[in-house]
TORVOKE-412961 format. One line per field, with one value per residue: residue number from 0; residue in one letter; x, y, z of N, C-alpha, C in turn. Coordinates in steps of 0.1 Angstrom, whole numbers. Layout:
<nodes>
seq c(NUM | ...)
type c(a | ...)
n.c1 c(X | ...)
n.c2 c(Y | ...)
n.c3 c(Z | ...)
ca.c1 c(X | ...)
ca.c2 c(Y | ...)
ca.c3 c(Z | ...)
c.c1 c(X | ...)
c.c2 c(Y | ...)
c.c3 c(Z | ...)
</nodes>
This chain:
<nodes>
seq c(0 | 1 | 2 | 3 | 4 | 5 | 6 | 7 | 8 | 9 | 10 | 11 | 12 | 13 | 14 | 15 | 16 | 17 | 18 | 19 | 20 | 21 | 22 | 23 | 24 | 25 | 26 | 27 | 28 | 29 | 30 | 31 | 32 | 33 | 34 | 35 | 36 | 37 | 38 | 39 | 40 | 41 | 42 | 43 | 44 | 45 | 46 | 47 | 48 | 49 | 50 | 51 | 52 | 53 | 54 | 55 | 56 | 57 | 58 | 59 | 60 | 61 | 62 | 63 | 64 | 65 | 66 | 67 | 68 | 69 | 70 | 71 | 72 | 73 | 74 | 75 | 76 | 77 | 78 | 79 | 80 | 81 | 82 | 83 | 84 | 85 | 86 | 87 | 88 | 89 | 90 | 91 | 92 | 93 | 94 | 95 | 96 | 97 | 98 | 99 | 100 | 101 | 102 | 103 | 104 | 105 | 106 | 107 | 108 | 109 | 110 | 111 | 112 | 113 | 114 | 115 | 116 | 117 | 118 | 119 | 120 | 121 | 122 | 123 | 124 | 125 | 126 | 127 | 128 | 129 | 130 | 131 | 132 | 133 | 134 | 135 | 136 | 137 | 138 | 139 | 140 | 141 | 142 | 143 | 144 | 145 | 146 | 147 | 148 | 149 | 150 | 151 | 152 | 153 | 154 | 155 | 156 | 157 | 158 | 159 | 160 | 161 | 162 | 163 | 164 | 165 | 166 | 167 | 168 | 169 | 170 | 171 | 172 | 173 | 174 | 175 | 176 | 177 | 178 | 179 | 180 | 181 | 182 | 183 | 184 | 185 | 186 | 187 | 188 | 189 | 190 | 191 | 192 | 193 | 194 | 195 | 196 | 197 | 198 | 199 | 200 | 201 | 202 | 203 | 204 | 205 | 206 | 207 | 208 | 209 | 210 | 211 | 212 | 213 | 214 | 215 | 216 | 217 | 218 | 219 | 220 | 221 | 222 | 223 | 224 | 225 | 226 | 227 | 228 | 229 | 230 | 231 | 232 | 233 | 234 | 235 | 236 | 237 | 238 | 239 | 240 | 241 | 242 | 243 | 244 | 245)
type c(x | x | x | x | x | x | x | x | x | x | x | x | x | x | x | x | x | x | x | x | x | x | x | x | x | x | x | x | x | x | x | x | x | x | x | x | x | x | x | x | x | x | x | x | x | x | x | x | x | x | x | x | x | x | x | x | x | x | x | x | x | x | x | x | x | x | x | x | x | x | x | x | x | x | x | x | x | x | x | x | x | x | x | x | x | x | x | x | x | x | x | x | x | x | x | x | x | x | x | x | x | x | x | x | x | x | x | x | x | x | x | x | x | x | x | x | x | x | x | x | x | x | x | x | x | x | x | x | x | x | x | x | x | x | x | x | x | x | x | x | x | x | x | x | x | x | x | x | x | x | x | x | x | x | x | x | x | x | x | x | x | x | x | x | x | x | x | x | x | x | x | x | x | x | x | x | x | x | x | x | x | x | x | x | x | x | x | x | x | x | x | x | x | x | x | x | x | x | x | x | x | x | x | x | x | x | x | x | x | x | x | x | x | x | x | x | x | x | x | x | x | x | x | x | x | x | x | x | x | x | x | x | x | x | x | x | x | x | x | x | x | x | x | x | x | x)
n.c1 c(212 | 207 | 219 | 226 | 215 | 230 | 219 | 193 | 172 | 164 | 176 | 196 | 236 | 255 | 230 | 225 | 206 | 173 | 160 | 179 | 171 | 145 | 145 | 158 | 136 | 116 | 125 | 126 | 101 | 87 | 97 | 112 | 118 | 113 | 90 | 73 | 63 | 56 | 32 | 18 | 13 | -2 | -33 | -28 | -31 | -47 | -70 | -58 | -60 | -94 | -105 | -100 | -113 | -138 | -136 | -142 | -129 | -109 | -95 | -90 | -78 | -55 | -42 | -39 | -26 | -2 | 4 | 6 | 30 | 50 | 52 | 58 | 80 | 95 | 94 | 111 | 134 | 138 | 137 | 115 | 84 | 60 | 52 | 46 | 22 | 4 | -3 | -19 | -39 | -49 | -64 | -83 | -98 | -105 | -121 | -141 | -158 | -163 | -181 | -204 | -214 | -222 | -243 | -256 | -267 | -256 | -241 | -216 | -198 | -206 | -195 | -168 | -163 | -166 | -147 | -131 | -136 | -125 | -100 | -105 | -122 | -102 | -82 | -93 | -101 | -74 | -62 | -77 | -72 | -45 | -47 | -61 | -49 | -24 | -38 | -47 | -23 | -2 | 12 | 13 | 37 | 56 | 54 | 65 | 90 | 91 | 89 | 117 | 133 | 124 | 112 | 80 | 65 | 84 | 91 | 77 | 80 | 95 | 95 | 103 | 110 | 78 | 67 | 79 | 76 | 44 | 49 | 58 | 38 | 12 | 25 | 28 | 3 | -6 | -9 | -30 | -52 | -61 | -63 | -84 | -103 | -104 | -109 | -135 | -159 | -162 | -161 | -187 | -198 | -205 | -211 | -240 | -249 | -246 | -220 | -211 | -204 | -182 | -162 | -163 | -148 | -122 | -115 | -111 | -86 | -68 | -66 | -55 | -31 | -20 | -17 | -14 | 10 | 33 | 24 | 31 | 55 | 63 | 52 | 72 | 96 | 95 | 90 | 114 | 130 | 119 | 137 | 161 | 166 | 174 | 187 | 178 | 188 | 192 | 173 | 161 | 148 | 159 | 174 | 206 | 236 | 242 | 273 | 299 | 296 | 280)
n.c2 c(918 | 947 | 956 | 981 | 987 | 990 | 1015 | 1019 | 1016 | 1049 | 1063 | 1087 | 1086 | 1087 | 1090 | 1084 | 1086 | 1085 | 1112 | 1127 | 1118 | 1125 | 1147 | 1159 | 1147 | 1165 | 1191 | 1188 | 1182 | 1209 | 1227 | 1248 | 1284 | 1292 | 1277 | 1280 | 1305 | 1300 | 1288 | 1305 | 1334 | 1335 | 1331 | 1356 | 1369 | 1368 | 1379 | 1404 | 1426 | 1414 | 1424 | 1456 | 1463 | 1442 | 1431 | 1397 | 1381 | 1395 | 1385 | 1363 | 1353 | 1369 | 1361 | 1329 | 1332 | 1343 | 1315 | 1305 | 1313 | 1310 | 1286 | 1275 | 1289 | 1270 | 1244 | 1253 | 1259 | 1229 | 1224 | 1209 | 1209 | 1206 | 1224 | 1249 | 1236 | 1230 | 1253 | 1261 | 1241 | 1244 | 1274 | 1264 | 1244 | 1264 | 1282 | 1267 | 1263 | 1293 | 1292 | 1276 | 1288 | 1311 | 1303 | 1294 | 1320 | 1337 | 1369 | 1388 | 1387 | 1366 | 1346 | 1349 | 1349 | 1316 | 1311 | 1306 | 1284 | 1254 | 1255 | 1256 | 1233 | 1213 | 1217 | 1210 | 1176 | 1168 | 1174 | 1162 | 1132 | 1133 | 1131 | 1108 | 1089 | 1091 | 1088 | 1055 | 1046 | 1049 | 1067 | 1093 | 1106 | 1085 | 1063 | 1086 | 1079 | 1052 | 1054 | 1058 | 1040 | 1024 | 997 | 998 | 997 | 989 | 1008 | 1008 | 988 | 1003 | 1012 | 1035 | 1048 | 1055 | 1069 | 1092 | 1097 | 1104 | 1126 | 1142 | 1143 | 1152 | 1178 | 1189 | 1188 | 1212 | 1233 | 1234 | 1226 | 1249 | 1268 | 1260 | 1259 | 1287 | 1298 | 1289 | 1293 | 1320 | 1319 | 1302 | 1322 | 1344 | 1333 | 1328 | 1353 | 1367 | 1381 | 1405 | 1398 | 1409 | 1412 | 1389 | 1377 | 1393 | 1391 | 1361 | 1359 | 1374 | 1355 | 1339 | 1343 | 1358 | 1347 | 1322 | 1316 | 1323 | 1304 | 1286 | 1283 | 1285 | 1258 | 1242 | 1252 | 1237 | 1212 | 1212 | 1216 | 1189 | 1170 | 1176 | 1168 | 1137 | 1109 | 1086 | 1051 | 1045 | 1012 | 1000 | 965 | 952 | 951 | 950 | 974 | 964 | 946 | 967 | 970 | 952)
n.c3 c(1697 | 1675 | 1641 | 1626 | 1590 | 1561 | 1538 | 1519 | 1491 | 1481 | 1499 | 1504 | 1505 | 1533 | 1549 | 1583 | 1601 | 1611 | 1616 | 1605 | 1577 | 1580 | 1580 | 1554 | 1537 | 1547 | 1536 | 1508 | 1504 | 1512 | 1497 | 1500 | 1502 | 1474 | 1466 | 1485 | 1478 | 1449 | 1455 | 1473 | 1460 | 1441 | 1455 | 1470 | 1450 | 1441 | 1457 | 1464 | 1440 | 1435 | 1458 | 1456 | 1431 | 1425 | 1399 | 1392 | 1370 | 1361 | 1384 | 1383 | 1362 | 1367 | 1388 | 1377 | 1358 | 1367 | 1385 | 1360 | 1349 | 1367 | 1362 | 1334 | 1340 | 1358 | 1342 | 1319 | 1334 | 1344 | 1367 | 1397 | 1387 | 1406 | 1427 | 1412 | 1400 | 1420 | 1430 | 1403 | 1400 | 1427 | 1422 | 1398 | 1409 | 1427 | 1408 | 1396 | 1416 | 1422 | 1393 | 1402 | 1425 | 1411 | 1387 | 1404 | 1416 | 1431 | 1442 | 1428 | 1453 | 1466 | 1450 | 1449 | 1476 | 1475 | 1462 | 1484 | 1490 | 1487 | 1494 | 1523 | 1531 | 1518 | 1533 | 1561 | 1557 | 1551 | 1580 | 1593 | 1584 | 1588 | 1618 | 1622 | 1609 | 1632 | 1658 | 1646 | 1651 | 1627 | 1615 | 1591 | 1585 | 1589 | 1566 | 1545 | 1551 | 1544 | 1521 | 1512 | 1518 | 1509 | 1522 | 1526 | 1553 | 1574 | 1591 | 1612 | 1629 | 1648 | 1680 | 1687 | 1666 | 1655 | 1677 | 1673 | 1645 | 1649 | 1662 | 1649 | 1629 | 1642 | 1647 | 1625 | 1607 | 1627 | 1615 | 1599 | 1609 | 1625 | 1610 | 1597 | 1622 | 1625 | 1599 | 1589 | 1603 | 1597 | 1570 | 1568 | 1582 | 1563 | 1543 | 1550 | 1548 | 1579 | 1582 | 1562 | 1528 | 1516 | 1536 | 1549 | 1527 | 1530 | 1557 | 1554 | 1539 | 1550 | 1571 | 1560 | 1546 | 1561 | 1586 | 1581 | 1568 | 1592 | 1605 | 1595 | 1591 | 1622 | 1629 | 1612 | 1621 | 1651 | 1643 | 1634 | 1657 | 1667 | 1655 | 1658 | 1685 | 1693 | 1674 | 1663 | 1646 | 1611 | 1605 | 1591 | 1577 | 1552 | 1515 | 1514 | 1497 | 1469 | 1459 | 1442 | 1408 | 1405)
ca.c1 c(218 | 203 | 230 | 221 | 213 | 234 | 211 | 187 | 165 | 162 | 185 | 206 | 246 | 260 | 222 | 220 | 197 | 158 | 160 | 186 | 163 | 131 | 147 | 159 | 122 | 109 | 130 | 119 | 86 | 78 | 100 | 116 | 113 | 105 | 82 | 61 | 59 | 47 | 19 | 11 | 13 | -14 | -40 | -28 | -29 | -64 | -70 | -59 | -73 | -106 | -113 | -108 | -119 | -149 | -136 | -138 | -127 | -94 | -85 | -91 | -71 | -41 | -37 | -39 | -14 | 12 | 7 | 8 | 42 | 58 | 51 | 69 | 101 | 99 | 100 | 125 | 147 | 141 | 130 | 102 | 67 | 52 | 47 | 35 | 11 | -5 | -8 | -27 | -43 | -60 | -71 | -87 | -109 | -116 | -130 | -152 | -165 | -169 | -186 | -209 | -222 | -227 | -247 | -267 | -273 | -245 | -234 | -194 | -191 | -204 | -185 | -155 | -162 | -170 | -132 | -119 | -140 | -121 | -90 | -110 | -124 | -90 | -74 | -100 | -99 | -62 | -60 | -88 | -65 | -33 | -50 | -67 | -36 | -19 | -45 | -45 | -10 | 5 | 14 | 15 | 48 | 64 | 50 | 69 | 105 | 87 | 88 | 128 | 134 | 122 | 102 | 69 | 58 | 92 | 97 | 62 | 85 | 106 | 86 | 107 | 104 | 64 | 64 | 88 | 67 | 36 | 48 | 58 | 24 | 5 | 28 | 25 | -8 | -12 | -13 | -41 | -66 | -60 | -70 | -102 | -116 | -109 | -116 | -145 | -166 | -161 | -168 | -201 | -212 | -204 | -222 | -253 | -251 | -247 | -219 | -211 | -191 | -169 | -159 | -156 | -130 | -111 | -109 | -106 | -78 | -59 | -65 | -52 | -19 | -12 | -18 | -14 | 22 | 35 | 17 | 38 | 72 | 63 | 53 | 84 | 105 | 91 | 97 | 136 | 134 | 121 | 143 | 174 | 169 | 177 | 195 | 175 | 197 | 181 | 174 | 148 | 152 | 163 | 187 | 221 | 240 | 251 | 286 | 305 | 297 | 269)
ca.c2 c(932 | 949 | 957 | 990 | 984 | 999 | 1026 | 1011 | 1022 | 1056 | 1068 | 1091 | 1084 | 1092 | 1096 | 1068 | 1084 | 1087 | 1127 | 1132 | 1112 | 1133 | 1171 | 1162 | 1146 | 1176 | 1203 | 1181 | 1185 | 1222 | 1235 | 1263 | 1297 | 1297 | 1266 | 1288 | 1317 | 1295 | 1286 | 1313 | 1346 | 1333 | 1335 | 1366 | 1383 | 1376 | 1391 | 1423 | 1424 | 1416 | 1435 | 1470 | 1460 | 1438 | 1420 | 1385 | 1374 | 1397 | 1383 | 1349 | 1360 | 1371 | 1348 | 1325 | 1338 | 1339 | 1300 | 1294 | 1318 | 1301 | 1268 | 1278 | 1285 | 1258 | 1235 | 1257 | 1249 | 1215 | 1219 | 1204 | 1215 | 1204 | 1236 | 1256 | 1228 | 1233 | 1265 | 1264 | 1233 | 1255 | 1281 | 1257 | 1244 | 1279 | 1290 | 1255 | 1267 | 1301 | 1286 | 1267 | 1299 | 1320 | 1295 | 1293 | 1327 | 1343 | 1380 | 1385 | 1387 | 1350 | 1341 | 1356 | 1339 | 1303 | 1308 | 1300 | 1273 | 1240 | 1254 | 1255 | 1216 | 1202 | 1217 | 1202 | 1170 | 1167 | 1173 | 1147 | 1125 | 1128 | 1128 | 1098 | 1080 | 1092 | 1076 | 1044 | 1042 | 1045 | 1080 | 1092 | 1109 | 1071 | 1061 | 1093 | 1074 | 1039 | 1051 | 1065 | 1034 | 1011 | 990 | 1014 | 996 | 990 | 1014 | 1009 | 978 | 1004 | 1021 | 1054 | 1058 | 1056 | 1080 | 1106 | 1101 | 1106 | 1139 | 1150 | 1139 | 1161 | 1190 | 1194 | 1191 | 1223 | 1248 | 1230 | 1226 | 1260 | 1274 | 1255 | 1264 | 1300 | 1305 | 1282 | 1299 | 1329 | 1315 | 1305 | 1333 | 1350 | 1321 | 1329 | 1368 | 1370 | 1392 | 1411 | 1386 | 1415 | 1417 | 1380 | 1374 | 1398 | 1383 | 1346 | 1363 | 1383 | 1345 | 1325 | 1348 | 1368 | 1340 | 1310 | 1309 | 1326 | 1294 | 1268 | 1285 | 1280 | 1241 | 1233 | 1252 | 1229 | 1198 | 1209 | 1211 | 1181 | 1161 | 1181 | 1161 | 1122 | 1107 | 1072 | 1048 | 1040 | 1001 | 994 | 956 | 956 | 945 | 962 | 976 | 956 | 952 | 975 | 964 | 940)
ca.c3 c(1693 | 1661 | 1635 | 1610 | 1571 | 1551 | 1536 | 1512 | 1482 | 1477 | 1510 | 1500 | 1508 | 1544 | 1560 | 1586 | 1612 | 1611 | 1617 | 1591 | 1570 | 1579 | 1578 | 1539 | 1529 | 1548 | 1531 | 1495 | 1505 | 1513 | 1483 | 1504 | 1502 | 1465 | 1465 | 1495 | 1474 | 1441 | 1464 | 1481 | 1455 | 1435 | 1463 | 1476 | 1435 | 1437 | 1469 | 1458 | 1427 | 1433 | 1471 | 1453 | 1421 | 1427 | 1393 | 1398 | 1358 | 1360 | 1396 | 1384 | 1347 | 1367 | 1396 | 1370 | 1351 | 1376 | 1386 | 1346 | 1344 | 1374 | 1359 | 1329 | 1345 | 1363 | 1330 | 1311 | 1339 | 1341 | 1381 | 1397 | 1388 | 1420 | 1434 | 1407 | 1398 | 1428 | 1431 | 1396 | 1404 | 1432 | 1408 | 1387 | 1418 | 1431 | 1397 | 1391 | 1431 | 1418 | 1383 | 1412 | 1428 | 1397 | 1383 | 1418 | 1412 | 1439 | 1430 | 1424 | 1467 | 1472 | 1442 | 1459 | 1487 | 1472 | 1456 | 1496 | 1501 | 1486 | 1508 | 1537 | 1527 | 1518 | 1550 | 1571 | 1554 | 1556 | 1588 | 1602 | 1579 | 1594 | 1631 | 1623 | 1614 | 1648 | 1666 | 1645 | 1653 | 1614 | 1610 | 1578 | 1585 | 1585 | 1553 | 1535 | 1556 | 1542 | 1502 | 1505 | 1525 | 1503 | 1528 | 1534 | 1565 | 1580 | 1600 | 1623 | 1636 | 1660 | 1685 | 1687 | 1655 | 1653 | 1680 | 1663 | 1633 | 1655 | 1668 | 1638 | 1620 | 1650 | 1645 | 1609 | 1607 | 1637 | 1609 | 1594 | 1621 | 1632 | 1596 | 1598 | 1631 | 1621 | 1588 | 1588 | 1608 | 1590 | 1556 | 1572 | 1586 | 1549 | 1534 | 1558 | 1551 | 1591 | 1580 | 1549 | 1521 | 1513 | 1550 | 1551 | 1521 | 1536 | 1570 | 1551 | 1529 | 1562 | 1581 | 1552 | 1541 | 1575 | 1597 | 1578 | 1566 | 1604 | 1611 | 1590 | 1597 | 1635 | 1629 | 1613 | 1631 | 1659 | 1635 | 1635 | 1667 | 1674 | 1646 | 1664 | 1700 | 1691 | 1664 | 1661 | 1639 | 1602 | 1607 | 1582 | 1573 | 1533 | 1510 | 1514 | 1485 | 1458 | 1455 | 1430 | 1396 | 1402)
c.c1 c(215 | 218 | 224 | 226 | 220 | 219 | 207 | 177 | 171 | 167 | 198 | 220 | 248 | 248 | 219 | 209 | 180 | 155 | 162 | 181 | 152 | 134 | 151 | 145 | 115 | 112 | 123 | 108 | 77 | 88 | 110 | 110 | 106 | 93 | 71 | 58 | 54 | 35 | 11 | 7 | 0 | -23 | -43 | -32 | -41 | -70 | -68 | -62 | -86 | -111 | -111 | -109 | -134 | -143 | -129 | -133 | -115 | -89 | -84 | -77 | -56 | -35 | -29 | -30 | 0 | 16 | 12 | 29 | 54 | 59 | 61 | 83 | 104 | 103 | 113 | 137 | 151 | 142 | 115 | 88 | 59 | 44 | 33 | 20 | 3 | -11 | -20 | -40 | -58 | -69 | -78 | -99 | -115 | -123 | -138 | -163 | -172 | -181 | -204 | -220 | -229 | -243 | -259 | -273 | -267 | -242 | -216 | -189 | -191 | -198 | -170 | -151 | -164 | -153 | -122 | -124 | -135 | -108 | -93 | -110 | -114 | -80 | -80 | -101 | -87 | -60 | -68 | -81 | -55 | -41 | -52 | -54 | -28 | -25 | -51 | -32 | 2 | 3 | 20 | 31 | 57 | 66 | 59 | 87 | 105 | 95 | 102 | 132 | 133 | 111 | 90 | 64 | 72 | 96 | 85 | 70 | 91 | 96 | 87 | 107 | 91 | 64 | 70 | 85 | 53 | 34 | 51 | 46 | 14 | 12 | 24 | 13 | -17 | -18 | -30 | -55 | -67 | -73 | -82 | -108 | -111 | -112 | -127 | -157 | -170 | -166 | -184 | -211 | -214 | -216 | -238 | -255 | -252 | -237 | -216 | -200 | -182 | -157 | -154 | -149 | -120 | -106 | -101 | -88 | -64 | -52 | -53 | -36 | -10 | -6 | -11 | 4 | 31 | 34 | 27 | 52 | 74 | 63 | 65 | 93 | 105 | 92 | 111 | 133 | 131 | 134 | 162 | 180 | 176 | 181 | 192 | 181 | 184 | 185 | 162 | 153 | 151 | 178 | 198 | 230 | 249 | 267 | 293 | 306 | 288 | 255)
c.c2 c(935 | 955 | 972 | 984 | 993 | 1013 | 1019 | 1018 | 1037 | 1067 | 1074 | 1089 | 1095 | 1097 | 1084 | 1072 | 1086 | 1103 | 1131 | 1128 | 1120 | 1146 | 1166 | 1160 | 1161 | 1190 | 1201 | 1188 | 1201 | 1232 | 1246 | 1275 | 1300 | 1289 | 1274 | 1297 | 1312 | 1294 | 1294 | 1326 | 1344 | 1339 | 1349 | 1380 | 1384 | 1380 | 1401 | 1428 | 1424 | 1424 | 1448 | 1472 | 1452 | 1427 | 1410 | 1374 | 1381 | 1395 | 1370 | 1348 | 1361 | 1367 | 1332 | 1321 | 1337 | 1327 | 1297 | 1298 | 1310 | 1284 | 1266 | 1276 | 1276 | 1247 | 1241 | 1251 | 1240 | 1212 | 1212 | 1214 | 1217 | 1214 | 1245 | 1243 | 1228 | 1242 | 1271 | 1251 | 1244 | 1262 | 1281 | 1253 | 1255 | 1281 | 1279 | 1262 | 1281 | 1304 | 1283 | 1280 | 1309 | 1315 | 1295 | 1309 | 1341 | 1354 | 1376 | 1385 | 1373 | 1344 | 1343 | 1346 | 1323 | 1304 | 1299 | 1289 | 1254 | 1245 | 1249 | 1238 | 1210 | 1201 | 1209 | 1187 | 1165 | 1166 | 1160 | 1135 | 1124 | 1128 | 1116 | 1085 | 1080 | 1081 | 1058 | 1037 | 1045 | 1064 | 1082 | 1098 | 1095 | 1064 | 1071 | 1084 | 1059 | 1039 | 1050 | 1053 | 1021 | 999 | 998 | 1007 | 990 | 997 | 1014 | 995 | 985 | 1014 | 1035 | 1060 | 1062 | 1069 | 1091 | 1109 | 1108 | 1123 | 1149 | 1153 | 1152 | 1178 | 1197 | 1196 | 1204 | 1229 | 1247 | 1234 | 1240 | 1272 | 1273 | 1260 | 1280 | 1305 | 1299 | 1285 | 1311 | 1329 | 1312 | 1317 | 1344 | 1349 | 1326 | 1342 | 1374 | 1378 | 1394 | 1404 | 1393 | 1413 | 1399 | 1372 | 1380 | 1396 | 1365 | 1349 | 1366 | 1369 | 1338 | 1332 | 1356 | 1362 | 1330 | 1302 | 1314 | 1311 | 1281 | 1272 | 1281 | 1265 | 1238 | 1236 | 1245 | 1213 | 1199 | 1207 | 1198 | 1173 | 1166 | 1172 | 1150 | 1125 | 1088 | 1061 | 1047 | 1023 | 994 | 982 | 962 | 952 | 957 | 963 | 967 | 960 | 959 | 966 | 949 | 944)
c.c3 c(1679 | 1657 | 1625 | 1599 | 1572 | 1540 | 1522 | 1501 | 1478 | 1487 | 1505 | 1509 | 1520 | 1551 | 1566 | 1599 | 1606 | 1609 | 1604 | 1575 | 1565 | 1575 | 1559 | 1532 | 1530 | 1538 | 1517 | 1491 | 1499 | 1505 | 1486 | 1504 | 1486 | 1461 | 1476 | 1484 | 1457 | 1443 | 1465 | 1475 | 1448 | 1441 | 1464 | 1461 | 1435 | 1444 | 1466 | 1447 | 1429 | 1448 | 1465 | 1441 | 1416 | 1410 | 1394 | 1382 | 1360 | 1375 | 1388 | 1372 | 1355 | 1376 | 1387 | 1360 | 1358 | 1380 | 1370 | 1346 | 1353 | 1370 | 1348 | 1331 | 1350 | 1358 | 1323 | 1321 | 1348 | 1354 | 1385 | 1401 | 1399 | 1427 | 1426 | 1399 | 1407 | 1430 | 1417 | 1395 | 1416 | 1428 | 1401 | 1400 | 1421 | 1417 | 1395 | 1406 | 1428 | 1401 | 1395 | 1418 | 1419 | 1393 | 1396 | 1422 | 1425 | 1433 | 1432 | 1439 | 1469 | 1460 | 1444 | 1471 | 1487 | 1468 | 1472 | 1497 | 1500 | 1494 | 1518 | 1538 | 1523 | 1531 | 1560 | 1569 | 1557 | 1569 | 1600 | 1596 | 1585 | 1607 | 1631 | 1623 | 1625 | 1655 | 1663 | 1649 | 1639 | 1608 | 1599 | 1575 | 1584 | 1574 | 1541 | 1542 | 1551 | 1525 | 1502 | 1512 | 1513 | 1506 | 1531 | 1543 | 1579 | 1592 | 1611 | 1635 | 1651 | 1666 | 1690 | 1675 | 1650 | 1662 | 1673 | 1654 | 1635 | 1659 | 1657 | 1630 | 1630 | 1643 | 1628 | 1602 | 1613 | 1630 | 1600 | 1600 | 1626 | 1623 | 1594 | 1608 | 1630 | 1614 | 1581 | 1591 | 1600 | 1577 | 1557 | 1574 | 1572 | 1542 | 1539 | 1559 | 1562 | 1588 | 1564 | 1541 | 1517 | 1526 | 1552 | 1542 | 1528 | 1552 | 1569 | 1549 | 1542 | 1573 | 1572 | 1551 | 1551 | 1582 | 1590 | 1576 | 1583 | 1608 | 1610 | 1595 | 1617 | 1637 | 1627 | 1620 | 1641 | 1656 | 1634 | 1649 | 1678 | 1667 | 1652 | 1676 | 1696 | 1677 | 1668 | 1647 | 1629 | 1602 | 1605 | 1574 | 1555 | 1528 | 1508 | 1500 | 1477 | 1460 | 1440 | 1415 | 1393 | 1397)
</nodes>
């Protein structure tokens, strides 16, 4: 008969299931509502900016600008950066991609369109990444219940919780793979002047910001609901809490 640990490392007080475990990393994670919109306003500033402007130095200028301003507040008060770091992080690849085309002698549409294309390649990466761990068995979703845990390979011991990491690791990933085989194609046929690169930022742009977040609010909502069903005990071997004043 297994016994539950007391909650160990970096488990926060009164969470002893697996779920209740995952839905707080998860929430961590994806920042909320203003951690999406760190993310995601950048993109969209330079989307409209540069489709009825054509300038691709004041989209970059004031995308730019908004990740630097959000970063800001995020130091003054002494929250985590995370977000807007990414969001300017992005920014910083897109313009080296649009550097890359220029340079190759691209006008300002395929330099427009070179700005989506480390999305596209980190989405698709990522996603061949978490699949691949599914199918090795060592879902990367486990590994984020391993660090707060304390033990990071602990939890592959219990086989409902590999699966429940498993299905979560698939679902979370949907929004990914989805992004790629649609806005992948599209970026090609850009790339390949099969159609017009104005016509295809603004299909990448309509995929990535119409579609894209629709996309993630559907995943997780489907991660609550799986993390809603069961209530698998946390009984990750580890040392249990010191007693008071040791």
């Amino acid at each position: 008969m297994s016994t539950a640990v007391p909650p160990v490392g970096g488990v926060p007080e009164g969470v002893t299931t697996v779920e209740a475990l995952v839905r707080r990393q998860m929430s961590q994670a994806l920042g909320g509502v203003r951690g999406m919109l760190e993310a995601g306003i950048p993109g969209i500033l330079f989307t409209a900016v540069w489709l009825p402007t054509k300038d691709l130095r004041l989209a970059l200028i004031l995308s730019g600008a908004t990740a630097a301003i959000a970063l800001l507040a995020r130091v003054l008060q002494r929250s985590t950066t995370q977000y807007a770091l990414n969001a300017l992080f992005s920014i910083g690849i897109g313009w080296v991609f649009v550097r890359f085309a220029e340079n190759g002698g691209g006008d300002a549409s395929d330099q427009a369109l070179a700005f989506f294309l480390p999305g596209i390649l980190y989405s698709g990466v990522y996603t061949i990444v978490l699949g691949v761990s599914v199918v090795a068995g060592w879902p990367l979703l486990g590994f984020m219940l391993g660090s707060v845990t304390g033990d990071p390979t602990g939890w592959h011991d219990q086989p409902q919780v590999v699966r429940l990491c498993a299905r979560l690791t698939l679902v979370l990933g949907a929004p990914g793979a989805i992004g790629v085989l649609l806005q992948g194609p599209v970026w090609f046929l850009g790339w390949r002047d099969v159609i017009d690169p104005d016509t295809a930022v603004a299909i990448i742009a309509g995929l990535r910001y119409g579609l894209g977040w629709p996309l993630r609010i559907g995943s997780w909502s489907a991660m609550v609901w799986l993390l809603a069903r069961n209530a698998t005990p946390l009984e990750f071997p580890g040392p249990a809490h010191p007693p008071p004043g040791v």
